[in-house]
C-alpha positions as CSV (number, residue, x, y, z in Angstrom):
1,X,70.8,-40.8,136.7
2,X,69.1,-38.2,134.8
3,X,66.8,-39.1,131.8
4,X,67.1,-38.6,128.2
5,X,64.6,-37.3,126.5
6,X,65.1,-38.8,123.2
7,X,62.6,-36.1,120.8
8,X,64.9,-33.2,122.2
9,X,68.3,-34.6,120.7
10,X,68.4,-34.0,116.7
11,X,69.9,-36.9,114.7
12,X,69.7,-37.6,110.9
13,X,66.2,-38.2,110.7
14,X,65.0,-35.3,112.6
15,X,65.0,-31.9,111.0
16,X,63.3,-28.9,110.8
17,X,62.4,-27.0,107.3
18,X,63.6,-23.6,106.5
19,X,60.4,-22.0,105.5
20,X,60.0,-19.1,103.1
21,X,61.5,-15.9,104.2
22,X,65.2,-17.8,105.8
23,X,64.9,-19.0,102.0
24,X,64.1,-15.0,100.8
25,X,67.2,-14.2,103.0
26,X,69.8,-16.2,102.0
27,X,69.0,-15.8,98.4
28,X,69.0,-11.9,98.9
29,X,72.8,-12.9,100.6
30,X,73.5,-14.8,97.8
31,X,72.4,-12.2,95.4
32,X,75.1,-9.4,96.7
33,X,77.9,-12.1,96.6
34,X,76.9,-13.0,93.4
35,X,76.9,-9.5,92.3
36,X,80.5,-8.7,93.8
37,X,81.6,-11.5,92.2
38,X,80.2,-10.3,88.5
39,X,81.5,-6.8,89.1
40,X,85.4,-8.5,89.6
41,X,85.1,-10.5,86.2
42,X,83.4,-7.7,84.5
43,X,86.1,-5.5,85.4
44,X,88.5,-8.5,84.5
45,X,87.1,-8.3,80.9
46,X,86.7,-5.0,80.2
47,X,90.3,-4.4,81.0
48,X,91.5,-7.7,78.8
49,X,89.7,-5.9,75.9
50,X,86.6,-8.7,75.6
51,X,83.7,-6.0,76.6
52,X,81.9,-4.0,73.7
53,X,81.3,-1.5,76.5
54,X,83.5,1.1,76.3
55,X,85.1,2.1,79.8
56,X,83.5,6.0,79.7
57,X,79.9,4.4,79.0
58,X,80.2,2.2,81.8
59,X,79.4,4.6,84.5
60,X,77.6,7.0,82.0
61,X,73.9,5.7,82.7
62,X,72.1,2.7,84.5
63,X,71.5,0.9,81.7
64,X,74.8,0.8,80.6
65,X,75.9,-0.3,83.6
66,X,73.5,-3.4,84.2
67,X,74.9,-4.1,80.5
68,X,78.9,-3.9,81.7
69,X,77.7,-6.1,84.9
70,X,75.0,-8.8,83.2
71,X,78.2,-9.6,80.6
72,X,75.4,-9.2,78.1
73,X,78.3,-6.7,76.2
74,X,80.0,-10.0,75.4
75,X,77.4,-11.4,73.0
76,X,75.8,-14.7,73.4
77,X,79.2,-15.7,74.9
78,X,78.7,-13.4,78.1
79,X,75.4,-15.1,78.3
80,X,76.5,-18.6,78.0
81,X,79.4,-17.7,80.8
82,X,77.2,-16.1,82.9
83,X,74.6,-19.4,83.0
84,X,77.5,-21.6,83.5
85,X,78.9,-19.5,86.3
86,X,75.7,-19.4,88.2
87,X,75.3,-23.2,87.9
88,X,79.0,-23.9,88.4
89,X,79.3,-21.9,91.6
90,X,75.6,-23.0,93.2
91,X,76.8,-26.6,92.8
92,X,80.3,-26.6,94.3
93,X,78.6,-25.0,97.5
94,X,75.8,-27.3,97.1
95,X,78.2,-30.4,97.4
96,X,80.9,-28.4,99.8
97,X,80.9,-28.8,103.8
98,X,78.4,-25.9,103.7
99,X,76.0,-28.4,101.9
100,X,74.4,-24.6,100.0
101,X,75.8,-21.3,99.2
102,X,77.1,-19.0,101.3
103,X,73.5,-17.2,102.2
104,X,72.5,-20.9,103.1
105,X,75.2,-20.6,105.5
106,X,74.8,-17.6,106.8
107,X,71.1,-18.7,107.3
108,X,71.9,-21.7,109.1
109,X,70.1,-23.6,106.7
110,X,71.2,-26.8,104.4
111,X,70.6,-28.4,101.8
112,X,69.5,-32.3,101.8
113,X,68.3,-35.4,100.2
114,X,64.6,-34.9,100.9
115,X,64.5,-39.4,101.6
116,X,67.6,-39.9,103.7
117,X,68.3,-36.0,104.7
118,X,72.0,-36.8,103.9
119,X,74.0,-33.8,102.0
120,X,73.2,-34.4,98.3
121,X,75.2,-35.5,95.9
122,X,77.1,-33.8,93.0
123,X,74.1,-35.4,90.3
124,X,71.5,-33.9,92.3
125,X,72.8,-30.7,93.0
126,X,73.8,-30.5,89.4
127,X,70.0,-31.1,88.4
128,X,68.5,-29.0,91.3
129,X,70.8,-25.7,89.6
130,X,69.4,-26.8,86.2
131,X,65.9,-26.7,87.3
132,X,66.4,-23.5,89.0
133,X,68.2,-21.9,86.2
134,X,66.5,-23.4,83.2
135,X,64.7,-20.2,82.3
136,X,68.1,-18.7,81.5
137,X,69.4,-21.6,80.0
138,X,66.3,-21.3,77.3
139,X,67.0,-17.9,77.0
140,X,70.4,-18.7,75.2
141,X,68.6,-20.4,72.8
142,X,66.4,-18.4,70.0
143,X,63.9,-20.7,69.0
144,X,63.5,-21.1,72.9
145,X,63.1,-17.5,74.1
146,X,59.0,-17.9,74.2
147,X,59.8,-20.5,77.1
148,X,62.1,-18.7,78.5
149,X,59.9,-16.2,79.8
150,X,57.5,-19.2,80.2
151,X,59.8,-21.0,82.6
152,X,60.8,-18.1,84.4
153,X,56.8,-17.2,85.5
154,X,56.5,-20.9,86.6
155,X,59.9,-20.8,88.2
156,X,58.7,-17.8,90.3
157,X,55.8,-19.5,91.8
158,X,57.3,-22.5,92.1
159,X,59.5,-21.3,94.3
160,X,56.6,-19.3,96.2
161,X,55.7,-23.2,96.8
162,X,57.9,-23.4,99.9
163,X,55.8,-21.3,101.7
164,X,52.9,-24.2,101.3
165,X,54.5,-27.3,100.9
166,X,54.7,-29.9,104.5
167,X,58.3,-30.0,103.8
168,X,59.3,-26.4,102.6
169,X,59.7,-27.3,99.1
170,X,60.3,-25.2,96.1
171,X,59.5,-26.5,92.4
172,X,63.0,-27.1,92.2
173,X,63.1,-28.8,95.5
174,X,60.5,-31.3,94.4
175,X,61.7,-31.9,91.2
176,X,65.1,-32.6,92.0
177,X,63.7,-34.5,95.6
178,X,66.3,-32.2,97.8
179,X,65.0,-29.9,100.8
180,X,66.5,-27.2,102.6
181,X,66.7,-27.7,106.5
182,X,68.6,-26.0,109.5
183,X,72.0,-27.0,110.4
184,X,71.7,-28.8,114.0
């Protein structure tokens, strides 16, 4: 009979941290989906009439263009859609059988409860998004937009953190007590 070697065979309490650049790469992954995803309901938009771009300025310069695809050209509406989008779609992936967004899959990496390393729930992964987005979330407010670019400097190291913390940690990651570990 052949011995088992118990520390070889993964279970729920043993996992492995995705360190910085698995982390760089999936959000670069998630970036271009993201992206493709902006460009289809920017298009939407322009052709239902709700875009202050005109069509013949939209592929006139690159400034108009990051305009058309930010949805900036819908006012403070485009803005708000755009937040919600971003926090929307981060936390049905974060809570789907993926447990993360598609670059997280395409990584190999998860996202878990940092305690019980159990897929987190909908409250946390709500609250992780927040975290992560909040310096766009204070942009939409005026009287905010000083903290804004406040948040978004702290945001930036904070998530440089994972490259230093035991457990692979971003600000975000801490703050919201989640991880991100490979799939076994």
């Amino acid at each position: 009979m052949e011995d088992i070697i118990l520390d070889e065979i993964p279970n729920e309490k043993q996992m492995e941290y995705a360190g910085f650049w698995v982390r760089i790469l999936a959000m670069i992954a998630d970036f271009f989906i993201l992206l493709a995803i902006m460009f289809m309901l920017s298009i939407l938009f322009l052709f239902l009439g709700l875009t202050s771009v005109p069509l013949k300025e939209v592929f006139s310069g690159y400034a108009s263009f990051l305009k058309f695809m930010s949805l900036s050209s819908l006012g403070i509406f485009g803005n708000i859609l755009s937040v919600v989008f971003t926090i929307t779609i981060a936390t049905m992936f974060d809570i789907s059988k993926w447990h993360g967004t598609p670059g997280k899959h395409f990584c190999g990496v998860q996202i878990t409860e940092i305690k019980t390393n159990e897929p987190i729930s909908l409250n946390t992964s709500i609250l992780r998004n927040v975290i992560k987005n909040s310096s766009s979330i204070l942009a939409l407010v005026p009287v905010f937009g000083a903290l804004s670019g406040l948040a978004g400097i702290v945001l930036f190291f904070g998530f440089f953190a994972c490259a230093f913390t035991s457990k692979k940690q971003a600000l975000h990651d801490i703050l919201a007590g989640t991880t991100v570990t490979y799939r076994y």
